[in-house]
C-alpha positions, 0 to 999 in steps of 0.5 A, spaced: 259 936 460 263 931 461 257 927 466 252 929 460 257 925 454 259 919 459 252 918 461 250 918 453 255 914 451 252 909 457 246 910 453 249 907 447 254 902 449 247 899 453 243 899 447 248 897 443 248 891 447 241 889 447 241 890 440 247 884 440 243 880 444 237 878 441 232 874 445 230 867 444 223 870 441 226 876 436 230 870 433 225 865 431 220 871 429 225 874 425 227 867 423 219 865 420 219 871 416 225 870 412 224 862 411 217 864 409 219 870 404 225 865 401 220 859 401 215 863 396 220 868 393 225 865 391 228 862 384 230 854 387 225 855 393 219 856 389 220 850 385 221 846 390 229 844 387 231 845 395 227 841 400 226 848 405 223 844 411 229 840 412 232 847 412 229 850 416 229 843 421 236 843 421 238 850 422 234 852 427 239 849 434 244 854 431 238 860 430 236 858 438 243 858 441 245 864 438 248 868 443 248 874 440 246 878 434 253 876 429 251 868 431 244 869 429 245 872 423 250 867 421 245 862 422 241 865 417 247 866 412 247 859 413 240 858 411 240 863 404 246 859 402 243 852 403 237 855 398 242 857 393 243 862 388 237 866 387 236 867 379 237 875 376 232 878 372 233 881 365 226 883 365 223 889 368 217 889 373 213 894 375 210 895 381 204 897 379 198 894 384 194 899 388 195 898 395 188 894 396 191 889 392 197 887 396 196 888 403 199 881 405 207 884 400 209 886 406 217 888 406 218 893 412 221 888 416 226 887 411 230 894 411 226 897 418 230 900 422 229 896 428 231 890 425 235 885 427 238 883 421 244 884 418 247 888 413 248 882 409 242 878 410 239 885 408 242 885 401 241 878 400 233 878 402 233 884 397 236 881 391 231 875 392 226 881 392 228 885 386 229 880 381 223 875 383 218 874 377 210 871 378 211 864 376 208 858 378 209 856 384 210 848 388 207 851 394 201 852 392 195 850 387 189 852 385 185 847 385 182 844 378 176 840 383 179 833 378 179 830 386 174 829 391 178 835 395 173 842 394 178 847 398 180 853 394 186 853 394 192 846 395 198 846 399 201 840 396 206 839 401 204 843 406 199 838 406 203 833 407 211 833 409 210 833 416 208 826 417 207 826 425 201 825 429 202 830 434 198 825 439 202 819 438 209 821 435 208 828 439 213 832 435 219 836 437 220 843 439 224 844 431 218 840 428 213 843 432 216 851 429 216 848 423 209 846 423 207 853 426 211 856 420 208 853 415 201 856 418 202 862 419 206 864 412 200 861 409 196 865 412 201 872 410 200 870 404 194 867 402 188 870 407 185 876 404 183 879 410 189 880 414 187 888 414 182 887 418 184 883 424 183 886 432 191 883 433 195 884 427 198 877 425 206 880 426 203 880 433 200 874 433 206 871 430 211 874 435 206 872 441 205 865 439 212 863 437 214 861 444 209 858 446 210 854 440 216 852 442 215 851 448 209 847 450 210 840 452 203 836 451 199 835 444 193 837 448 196 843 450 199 844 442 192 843 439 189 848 444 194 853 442 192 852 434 185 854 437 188 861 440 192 862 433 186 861 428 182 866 434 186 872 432 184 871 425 177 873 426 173 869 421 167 863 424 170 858 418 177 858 420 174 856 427 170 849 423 177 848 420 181 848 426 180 841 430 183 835 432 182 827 430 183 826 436 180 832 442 174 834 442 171 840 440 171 845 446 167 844 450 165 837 448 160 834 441 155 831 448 149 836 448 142 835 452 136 835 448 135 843 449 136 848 443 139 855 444 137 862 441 141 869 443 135 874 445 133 880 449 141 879 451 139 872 454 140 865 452 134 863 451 130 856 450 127 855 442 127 847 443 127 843 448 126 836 451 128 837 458 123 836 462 123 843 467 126 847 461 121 851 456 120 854 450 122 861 452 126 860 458 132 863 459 138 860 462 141 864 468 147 859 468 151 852 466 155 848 471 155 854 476 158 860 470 153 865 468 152 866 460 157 872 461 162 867 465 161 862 459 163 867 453 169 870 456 170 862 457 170 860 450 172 868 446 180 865 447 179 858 443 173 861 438 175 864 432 169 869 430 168 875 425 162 878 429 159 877 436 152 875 433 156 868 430 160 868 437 154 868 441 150 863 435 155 857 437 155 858 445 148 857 445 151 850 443 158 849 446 156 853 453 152 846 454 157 842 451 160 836 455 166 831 453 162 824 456 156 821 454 151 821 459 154 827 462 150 831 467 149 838 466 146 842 472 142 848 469 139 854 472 133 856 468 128 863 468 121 861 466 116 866 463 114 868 470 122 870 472 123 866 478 129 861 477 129 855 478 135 848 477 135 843 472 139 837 471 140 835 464 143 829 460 148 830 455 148 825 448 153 824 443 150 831 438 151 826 432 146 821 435 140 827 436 135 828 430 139 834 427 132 837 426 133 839 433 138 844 432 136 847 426 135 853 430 128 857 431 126 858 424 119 855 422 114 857 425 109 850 428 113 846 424 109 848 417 114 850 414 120 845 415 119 840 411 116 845 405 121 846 399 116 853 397 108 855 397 104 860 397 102 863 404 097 867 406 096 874 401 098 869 395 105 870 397 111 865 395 115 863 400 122 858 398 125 855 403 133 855 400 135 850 405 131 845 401 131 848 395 135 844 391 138 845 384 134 841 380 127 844 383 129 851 381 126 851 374 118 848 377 119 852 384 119 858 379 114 856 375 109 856 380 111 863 384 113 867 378 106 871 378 105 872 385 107 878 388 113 878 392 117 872 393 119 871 400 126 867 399 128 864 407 135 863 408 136 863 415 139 856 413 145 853 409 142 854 402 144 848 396 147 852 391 141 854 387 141 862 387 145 862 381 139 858 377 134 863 380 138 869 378 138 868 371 131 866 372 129 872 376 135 877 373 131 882 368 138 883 365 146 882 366 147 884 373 154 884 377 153 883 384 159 882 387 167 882 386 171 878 389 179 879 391 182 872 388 190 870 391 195 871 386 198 864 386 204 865 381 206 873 386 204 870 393 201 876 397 197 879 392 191 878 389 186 881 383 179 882 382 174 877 379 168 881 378 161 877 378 155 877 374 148 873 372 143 874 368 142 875 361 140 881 357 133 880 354 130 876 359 123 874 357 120 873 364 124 876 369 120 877 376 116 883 377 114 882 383 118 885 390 124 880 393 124 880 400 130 875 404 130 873 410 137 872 414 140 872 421 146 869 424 144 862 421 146 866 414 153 863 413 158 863 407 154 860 401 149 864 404 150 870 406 153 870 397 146 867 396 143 874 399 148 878 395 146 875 389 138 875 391 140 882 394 141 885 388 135 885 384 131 891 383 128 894 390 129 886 393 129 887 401 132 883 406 130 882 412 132 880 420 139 881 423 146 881 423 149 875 418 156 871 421 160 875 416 164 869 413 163 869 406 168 866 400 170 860 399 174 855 404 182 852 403 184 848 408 189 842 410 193 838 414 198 842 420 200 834 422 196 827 421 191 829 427 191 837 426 187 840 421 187 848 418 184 853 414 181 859 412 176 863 407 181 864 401 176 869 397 174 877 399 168 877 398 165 886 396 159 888 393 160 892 387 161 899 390 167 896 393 163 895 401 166 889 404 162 883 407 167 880 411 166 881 419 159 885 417 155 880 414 149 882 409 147 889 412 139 887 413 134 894 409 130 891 416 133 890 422 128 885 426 130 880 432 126 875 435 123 876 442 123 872 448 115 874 448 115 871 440 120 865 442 114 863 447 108 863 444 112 860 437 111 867 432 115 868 427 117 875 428 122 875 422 117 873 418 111 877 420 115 883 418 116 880 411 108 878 410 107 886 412 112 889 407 109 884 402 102 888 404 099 882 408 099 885 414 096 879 419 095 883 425 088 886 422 083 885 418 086 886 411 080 883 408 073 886 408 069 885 414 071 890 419 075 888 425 070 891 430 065 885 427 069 880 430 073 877 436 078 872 436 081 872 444 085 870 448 090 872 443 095 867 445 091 862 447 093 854 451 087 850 449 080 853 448 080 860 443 073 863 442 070 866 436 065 872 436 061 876 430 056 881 431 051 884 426 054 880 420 049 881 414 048 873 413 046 867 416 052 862 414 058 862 417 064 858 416 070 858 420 077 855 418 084 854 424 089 854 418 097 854 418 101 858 415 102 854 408 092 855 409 092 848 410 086 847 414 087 843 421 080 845 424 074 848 421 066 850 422 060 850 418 054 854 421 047 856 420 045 861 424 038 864 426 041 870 428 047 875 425 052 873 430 056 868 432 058 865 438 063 859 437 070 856 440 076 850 437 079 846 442 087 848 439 090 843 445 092 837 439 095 843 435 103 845 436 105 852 439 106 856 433 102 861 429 097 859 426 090 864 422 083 863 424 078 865 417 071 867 418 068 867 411 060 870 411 058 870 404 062 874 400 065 876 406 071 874 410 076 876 415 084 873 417 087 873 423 092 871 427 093 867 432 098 864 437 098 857 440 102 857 447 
């Protein structure tokens, strides 16, 4: 018995020991969530009456070279009394916010049993609790857009109280805490979607805090901020973490090759290379496989989903640092044998930025047309082109057809408002919205969202077809919940980058920038869209066989659910009279008929707007036909062959290789 009791009693003083020795980590982790709750929480802080980052800055040597649990805690006593006393409340404030709106209050740390705060400091931290009120803070501002900044939100002295270049005046290690802080206190407080994260951000910050303190080099700094904002899951905060003065990883150097994720390949849309071909895919990129690349760059990439991920290695896995680098490339052609080729990068800014459009339109008919009419008398409108002022005459010409076909596998111009109370036969919500609560940092309202008017003389009757895919981004993906919401709309194609609402950003130093999606975007019933996308009623995804012969297969599906099915005689002649072969052709394609009851034929080769690009007018002694078009000048895409006898006629695809 005595062994048992002495053995416990070890147990204890041992544990009682470690509780007495925090670790270097324990105390900046535990230091962050103080300074941060203070800096928003507290009656001086708040408003800025104490200047809180030079706090922090000088009490951190007594918080690093604490010894034990009594000398940490002193240190952060030594804190709280420098934001001085924190004003009592007379007033009382029920805590009446559902769950659902206050996911990033979090207290637990506070009073947890596993902390390594001191009574005192306990109670201290309490009472700021108790007694705060919502009210106007200094930290942040909603922004009024009286300036040219189009952020959400406003840091105002985030933004600019560290005045160092990390790359020229590479802070110190108390500097570069502070810095790290304010980041991810920022994020605590104001990032709406910290409840769905792979890593919760405690974790991120108590696996990062060291590493903050310790690297040595801006570098090696800024690849670290690339890691932090990874774990926040959300494709804007990738394009809002950058540095002026390091590139992008890989690199901004690109060759003339454009890339698509299809059939679990990276595969050629666009290319200029010779030896690599619209269809290709490619096996590896300086000697790492596709697989090796992505695991490469999932550590610095910041992504709600992998169909966004793999949209943007189809760039960075051939991105270089240098101009006129050399990329050595192994391609699969549509025969399966591999074969090498080296590809020269150039400055992305430097090529024509329609090359990167992605592969959307098909024979390049559609990439310059704002809207039309395509074959079946169905409306199509290109949202990337559209632009606010046009909306009204697009309309216009497109209100009776019937569907619209509205493409937004692009970045749209702010135009789906407009068209909604065009289109809307009445009031309709289509979304809500978590908003941050600036004046009670960690919580949030609901803001819901309507178009439309009641009464609407001249709503679209027609069927509402959307394209989408990973292109779909941000205003994007709100423009398909807005044209998703009219009755019986469809959306069609593939997964969205699960990003929507809108951005704040900011300076971290004068050569590190930040930011993140401020607003949580749902639907109506509650349903989020972030890290999900716009969920298509229509799941379609290109093929290497249609990248190669340059179809469209998203689109071919919306053309069917509109009733204008391309792939057979939807007009009046039977299919069994005419031929149309090969079917995909290279050069030649033949037209055949049999047995048609006239003499006069007309054969016309169109696009897809039905701008005639070849045409034939026949007088015939017989009934049938025997007929061919050199397509070789025209471009690989899919093209309609019309043979018109009489009152008679018949529609077909075609693709040119």
């Amino acid at each position: 018995m005595k062994r048992i009791i002495l053995f416990f009693s070890l147990c204890i003083i041992c544990g009682h020991s470690f509780a007495q020795s925090p670790t270097l980590q324990q105390k900046l982790y535990y230091t962050c969530k103080v300074w941060g709750f203070v800096k928003y929480y507290h009656s001086n802080v708040s408003t800025c009456n104490v200047n809180w980052d030079s706090v922090l800055v000088s009490v951190l040597p007594a918080i690093e070279n604490a010894a034990n649990d009594s000398e940490f805690n002193d240190a952060l006593d030594t804190m709280l009394a420098a934001a001085g006393t924190m004003a009592l409340s007379t007033t009382y404030f029920p805590d009446t916010l559902p769950a659902n709106l206050k996911f990033n209050r979090d207290w637990g740390w506070i009073d947890s049993s596993t902390s390594i705060l001191r009574n005192d400091v306990q109670i201290q931290l309490d009472t700021i609790k108790n007694n705060f009120r919502p009210h106007a803070e200094c930290w942040v501002e909603n922004n009024t857009y009286t300036t040219s900044y189009i952020g959400d939100l406003i840091f105002p002295y985030d933004d600019t109280e560290l005045n160092v270049n990390t790359y020229l005046s590479y802070p110190n290690e108390n500097n570069r805490l502070l810095m790290f802080f304010k980041y991810w206190n920022v994020v605590r407080y104001f990032y709406p979607y910290t409840y769905v994260l792979d890593t919760p951000w405690d974790s991120t910050l108590n696996n990062y805090v060291l590493p903050i303190a310790n690297v040595n080099n801006s570098y090696s700094l800024y690849l670290l901020y690339l890691k932090i904002a990874t774990a926040l899951n959300d494709v804007h905060v990738f394009g809002l973490t950058y540095s002026s003065e390091y590139q992008t990883l890989p690199g901004y150097f690109l060759p003339y090759i454009r890339l698509k994720y299809v059939d679990s390949q990276y595969v050629v849309v666009n290319s200029s290379v010779p030896g690599v071909n619209i269809g290709d895919a490619i096996i590896s990129a300086d000697g790492l496989t596709a697989v090796q690349w992505e695991d490469s760059l999932k550590p610095y990439y910041s992504s709600g989903n992998m169909s966004v991920f793999r949209r943007d290695v189809c760039i960075y896995m051939l991105g270089r640092q240098n101009n006129n680098a050399h990329v050595s490339l192994v391609v699969e052609d549509s025969t399966g044998t591999d074969h090498t080729v080296t590809a020269t990068c150039i400055n992305w800014y430097a090529i024509d930025p329609s090359f990167f459009q992605g592969y959307i339109y098909p024979a390049d008919s559609l990439d310059t047309i704002k809207w039309t009419t395509l074959h079946c008398d169905i409306g199509y409108v290109n949202m990337g082109l559209l632009q606010d002022s046009e909306v009204n005459a697009m309309y216009n010409d497109l209100q009776n057809k019937s569907a619209i076909i509205f493409d937004l596998r692009n970045y749209p111009n702010g135009t789906a408002w407009d068209i909604a109370n065009l289109i809307y036969p009445s009031s309709m919500q289509f979304s809500k919205l978590t908003t941050p609560d600036i004046t009670y940092p960690g919580t949030y309202y609901w803001y819901y969202d309507s178009l439309g008017y009641n009464g609407n003389p001249i709503p679209y009757t027609g069927k509402v077809i959307i394209l989408m895919n990973e292109e779909t981004q941000s205003q994007a993906e709100f423009s398909c919940m807005i044209l998703g919401a009219m009755p019986g709309a469809v959306k069609v194609g593939s997964q969205t980058s699960g990003a929507d609402g809108n951005v704040s950003y900011w300076n971290l130093s004068q050569d590190l920038y930040a930011g993140f999606t401020t607003l949580g975007v749902f639907y109506p019933n509650g349903d989020s869209t972030q890290r999900i996308g716009i969920v298509p009623d229509t799941l379609v995804y290109p093929t290497k066989a249609g990248i190669r012969h340059g179809d469209d297969e998203v689109l071919d599906k919306a053309l069917s659910i509109a009733g204008c099915n391309l792939y057979t005689n939807h007009l009046t002649i039977p299919a069994t009279i005419v031929k149309v072969y090969p079917n995909p052709a290279n050069d030649i394609v033949t037209v055949e008929t049999k047995n048609l009851n006239t003499l006069t034929f007309t054969i016309n080769i169109t696009d897809i707007t039905g701008r005639i690009l070849l045409q034939k007018e026949i007088e015939n002694s017989s009934k049938n036909i025997f007929t061919s078009f050199d397509i070789k000048p025209l471009a690989a895409g899919m093209y309609f062959v019309t043979v018109k006898a009489g009152a008679q006629q018949y529609v077909t695809k075609i693709v040119k290789e």
